[in-house]
N, CA, C and O atoms as CSV, one atom per row, in Angstrom:
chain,resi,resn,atom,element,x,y,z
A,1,UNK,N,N,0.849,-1.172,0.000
A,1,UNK,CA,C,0.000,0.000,0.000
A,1,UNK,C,C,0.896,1.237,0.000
A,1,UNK,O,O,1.904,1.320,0.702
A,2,UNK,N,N,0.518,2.083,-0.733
A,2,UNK,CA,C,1.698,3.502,-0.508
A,2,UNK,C,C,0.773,4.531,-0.177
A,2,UNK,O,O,-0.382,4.398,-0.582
A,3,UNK,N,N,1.092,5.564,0.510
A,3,UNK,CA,C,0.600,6.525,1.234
A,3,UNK,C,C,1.060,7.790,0.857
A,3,UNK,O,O,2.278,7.857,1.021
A,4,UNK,N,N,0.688,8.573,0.524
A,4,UNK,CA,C,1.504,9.706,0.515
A,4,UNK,C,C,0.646,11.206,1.235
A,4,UNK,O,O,-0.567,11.374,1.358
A,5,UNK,N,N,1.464,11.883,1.516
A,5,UNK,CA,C,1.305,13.403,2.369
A,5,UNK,C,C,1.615,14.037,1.649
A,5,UNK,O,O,2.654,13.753,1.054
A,6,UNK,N,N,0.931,15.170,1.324
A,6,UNK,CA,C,1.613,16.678,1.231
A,6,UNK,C,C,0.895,17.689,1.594
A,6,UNK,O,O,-0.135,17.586,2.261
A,7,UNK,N,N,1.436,18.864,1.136
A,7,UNK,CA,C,0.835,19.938,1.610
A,7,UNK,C,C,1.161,21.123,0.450
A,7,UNK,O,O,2.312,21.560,0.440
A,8,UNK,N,N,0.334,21.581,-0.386
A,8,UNK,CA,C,0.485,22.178,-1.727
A,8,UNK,C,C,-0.606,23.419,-1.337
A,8,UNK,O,O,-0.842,23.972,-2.412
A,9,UNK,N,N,-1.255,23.991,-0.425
A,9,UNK,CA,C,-1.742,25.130,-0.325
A,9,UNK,C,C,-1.008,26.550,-0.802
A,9,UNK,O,O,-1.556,27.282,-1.626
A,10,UNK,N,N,0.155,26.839,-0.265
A,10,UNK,CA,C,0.537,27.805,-0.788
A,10,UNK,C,C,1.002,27.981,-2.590
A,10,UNK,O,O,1.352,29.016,-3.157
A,11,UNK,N,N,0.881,26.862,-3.062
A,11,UNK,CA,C,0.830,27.057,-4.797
A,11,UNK,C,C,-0.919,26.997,-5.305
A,11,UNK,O,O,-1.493,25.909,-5.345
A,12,UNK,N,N,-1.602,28.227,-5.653
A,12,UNK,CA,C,-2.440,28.238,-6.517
A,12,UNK,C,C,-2.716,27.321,-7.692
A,12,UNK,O,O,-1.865,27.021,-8.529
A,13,UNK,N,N,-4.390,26.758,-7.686
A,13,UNK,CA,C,-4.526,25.893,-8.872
A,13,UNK,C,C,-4.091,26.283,-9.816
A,13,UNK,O,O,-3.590,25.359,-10.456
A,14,UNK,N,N,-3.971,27.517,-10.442
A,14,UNK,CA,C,-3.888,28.107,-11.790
A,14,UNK,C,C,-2.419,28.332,-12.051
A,14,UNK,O,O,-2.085,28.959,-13.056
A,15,UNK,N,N,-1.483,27.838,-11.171
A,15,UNK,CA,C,-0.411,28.312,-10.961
A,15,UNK,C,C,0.281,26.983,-11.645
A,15,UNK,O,O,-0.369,25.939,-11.696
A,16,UNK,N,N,2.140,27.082,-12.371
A,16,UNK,CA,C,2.735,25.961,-12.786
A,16,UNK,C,C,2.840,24.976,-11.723
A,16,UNK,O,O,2.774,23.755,-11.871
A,17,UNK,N,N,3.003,25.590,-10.680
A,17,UNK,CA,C,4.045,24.505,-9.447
A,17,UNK,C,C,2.844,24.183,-9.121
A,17,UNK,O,O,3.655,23.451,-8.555
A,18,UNK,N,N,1.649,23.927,-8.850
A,18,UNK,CA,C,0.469,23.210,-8.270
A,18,UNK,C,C,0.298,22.099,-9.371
A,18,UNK,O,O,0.263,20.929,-8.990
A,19,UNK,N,N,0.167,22.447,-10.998
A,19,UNK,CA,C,0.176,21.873,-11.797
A,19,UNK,C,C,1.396,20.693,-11.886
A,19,UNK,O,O,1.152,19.487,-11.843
A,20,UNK,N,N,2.455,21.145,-11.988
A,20,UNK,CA,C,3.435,20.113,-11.808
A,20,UNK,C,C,3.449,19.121,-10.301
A,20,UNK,O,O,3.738,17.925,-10.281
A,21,UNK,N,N,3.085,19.904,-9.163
A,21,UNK,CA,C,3.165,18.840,-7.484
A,21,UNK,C,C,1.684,18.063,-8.453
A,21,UNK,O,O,2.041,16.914,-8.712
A,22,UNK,N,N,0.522,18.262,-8.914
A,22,UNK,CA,C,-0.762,17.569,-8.883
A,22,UNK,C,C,0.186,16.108,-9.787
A,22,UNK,O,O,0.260,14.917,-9.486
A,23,UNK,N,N,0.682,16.752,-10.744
A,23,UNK,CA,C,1.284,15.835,-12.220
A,23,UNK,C,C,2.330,14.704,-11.215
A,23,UNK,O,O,2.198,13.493,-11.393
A,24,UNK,N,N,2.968,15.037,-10.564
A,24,UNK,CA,C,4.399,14.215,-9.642
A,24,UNK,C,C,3.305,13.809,-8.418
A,24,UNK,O,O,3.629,12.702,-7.988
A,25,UNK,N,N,1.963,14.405,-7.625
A,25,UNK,CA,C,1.438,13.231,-6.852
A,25,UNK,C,C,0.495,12.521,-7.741
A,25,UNK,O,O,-0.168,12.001,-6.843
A,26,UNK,N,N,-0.164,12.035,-9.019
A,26,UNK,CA,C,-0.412,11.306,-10.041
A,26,UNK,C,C,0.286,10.240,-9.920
A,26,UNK,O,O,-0.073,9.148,-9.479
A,27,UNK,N,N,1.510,10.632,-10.401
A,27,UNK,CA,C,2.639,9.421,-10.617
A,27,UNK,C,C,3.402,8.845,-9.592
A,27,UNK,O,O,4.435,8.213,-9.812
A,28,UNK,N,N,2.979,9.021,-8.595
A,28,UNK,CA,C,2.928,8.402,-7.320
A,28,UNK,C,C,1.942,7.195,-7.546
A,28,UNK,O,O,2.297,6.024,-7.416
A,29,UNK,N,N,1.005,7.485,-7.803
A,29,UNK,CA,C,0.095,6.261,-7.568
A,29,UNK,C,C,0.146,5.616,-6.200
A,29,UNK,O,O,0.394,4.477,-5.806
A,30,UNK,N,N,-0.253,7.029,-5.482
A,30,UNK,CA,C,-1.032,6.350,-3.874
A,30,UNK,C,C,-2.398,5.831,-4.182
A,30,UNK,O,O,-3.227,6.219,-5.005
A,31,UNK,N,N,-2.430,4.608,-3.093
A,31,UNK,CA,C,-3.511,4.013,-2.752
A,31,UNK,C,C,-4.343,4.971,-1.463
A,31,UNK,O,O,-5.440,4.720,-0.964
A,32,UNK,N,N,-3.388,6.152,-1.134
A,32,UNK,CA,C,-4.099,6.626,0.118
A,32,UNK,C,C,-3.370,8.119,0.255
A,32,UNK,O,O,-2.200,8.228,0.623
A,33,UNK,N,N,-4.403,9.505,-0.168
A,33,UNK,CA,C,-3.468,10.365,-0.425
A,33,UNK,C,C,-3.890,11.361,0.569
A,33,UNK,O,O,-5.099,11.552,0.443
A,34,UNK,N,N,-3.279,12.208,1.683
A,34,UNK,CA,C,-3.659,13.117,2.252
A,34,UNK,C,C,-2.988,14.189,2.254
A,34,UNK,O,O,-1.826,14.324,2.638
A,35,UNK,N,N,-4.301,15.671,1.460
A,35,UNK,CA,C,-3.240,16.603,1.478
A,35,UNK,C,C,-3.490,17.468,2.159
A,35,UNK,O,O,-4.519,18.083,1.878
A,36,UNK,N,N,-2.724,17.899,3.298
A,36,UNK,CA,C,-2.652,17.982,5.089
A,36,UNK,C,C,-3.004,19.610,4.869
A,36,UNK,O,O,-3.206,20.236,5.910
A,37,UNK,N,N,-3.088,20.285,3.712
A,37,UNK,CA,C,-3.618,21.741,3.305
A,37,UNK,C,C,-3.432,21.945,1.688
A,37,UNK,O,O,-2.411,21.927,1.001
A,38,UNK,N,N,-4.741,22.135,1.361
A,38,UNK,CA,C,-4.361,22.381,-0.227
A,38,UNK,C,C,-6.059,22.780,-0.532
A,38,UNK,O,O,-7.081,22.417,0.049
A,39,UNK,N,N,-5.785,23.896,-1.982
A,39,UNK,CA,C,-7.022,24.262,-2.470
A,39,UNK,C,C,-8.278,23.377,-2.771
A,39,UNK,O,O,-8.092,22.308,-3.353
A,40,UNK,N,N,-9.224,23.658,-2.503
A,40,UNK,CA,C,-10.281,21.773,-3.208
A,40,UNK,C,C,-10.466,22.155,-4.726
A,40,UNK,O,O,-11.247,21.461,-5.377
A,41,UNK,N,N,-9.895,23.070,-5.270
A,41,UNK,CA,C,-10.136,22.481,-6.722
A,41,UNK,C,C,-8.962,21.626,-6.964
A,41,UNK,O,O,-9.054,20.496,-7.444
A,42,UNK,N,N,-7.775,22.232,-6.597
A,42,UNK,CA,C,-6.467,20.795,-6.965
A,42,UNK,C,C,-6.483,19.785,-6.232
A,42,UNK,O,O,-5.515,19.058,-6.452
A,43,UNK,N,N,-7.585,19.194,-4.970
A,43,UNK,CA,C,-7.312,18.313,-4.733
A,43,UNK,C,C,-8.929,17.579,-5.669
A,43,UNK,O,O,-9.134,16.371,-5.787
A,44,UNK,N,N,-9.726,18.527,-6.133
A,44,UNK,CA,C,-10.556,17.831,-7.079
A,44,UNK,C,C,-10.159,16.792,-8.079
A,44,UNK,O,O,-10.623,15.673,-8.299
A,45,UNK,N,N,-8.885,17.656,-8.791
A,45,UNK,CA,C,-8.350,17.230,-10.096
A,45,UNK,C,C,-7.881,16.425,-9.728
A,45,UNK,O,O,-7.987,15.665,-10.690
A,46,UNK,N,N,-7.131,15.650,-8.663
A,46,UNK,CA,C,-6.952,14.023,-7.894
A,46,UNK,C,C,-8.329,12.842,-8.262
A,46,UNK,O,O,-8.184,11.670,-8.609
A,47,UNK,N,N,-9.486,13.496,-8.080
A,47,UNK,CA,C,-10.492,12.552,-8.339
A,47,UNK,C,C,-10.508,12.004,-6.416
A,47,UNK,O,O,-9.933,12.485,-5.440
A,48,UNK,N,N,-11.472,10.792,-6.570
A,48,UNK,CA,C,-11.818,10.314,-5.186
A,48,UNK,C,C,-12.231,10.834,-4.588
A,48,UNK,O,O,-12.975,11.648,-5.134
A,49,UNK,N,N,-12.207,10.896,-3.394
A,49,UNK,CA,C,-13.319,11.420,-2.210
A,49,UNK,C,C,-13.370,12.202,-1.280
A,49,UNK,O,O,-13.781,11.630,-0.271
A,50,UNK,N,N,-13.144,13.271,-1.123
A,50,UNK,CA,C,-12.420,14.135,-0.008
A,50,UNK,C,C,-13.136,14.535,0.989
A,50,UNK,O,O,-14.167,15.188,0.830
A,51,UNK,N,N,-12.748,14.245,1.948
A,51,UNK,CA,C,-13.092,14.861,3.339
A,51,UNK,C,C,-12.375,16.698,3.618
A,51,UNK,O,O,-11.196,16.880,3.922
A,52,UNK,N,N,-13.099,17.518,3.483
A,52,UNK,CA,C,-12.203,19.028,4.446
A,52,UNK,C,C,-13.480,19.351,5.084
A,52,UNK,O,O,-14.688,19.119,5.031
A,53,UNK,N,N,-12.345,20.182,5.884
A,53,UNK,CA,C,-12.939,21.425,6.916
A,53,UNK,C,C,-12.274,23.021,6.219
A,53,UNK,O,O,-11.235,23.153,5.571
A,54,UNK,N,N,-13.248,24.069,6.606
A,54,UNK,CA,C,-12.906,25.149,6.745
A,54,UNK,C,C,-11.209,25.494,7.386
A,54,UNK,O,O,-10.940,25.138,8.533
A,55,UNK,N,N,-10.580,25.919,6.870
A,55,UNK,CA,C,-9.639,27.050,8.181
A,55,UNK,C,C,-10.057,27.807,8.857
A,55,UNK,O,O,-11.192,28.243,8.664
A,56,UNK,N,N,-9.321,28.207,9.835
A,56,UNK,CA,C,-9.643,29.066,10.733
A,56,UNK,C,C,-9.645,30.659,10.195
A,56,UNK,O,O,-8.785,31.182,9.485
A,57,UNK,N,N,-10.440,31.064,10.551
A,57,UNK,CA,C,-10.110,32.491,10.008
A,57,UNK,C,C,-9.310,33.491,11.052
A,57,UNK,O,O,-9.011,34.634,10.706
């Protein structure tokens, strides 16, 4: 089983480096992916099922 973490919030969806971390966690091919802060449209483009909460304001 592979797992992977990250945390890609501070790169914007529309941005290269969100585009390239989404493209390099793809090719990971986790069975189990948590991303510990990140926009929900790039963790949309992952597909599957996501659980979030709000931040704090």
């Amino acid at each position: 089983m592979r797992i992977v973490n990250w945390n890609i919030e501070r790169h914007a969806p529309s941005k290269w480096r969100a585009k390239s971390l989404l493209a390099e966690i793809a090719e990971l091919d986790p069975d189990v992916l948590c991303l510990t802060e990140a926009w929900e449209e790039s963790a949309a483009a992952l597909g599957g099922h996501a659980i979030s909460a709000p931040g704090a304001l």
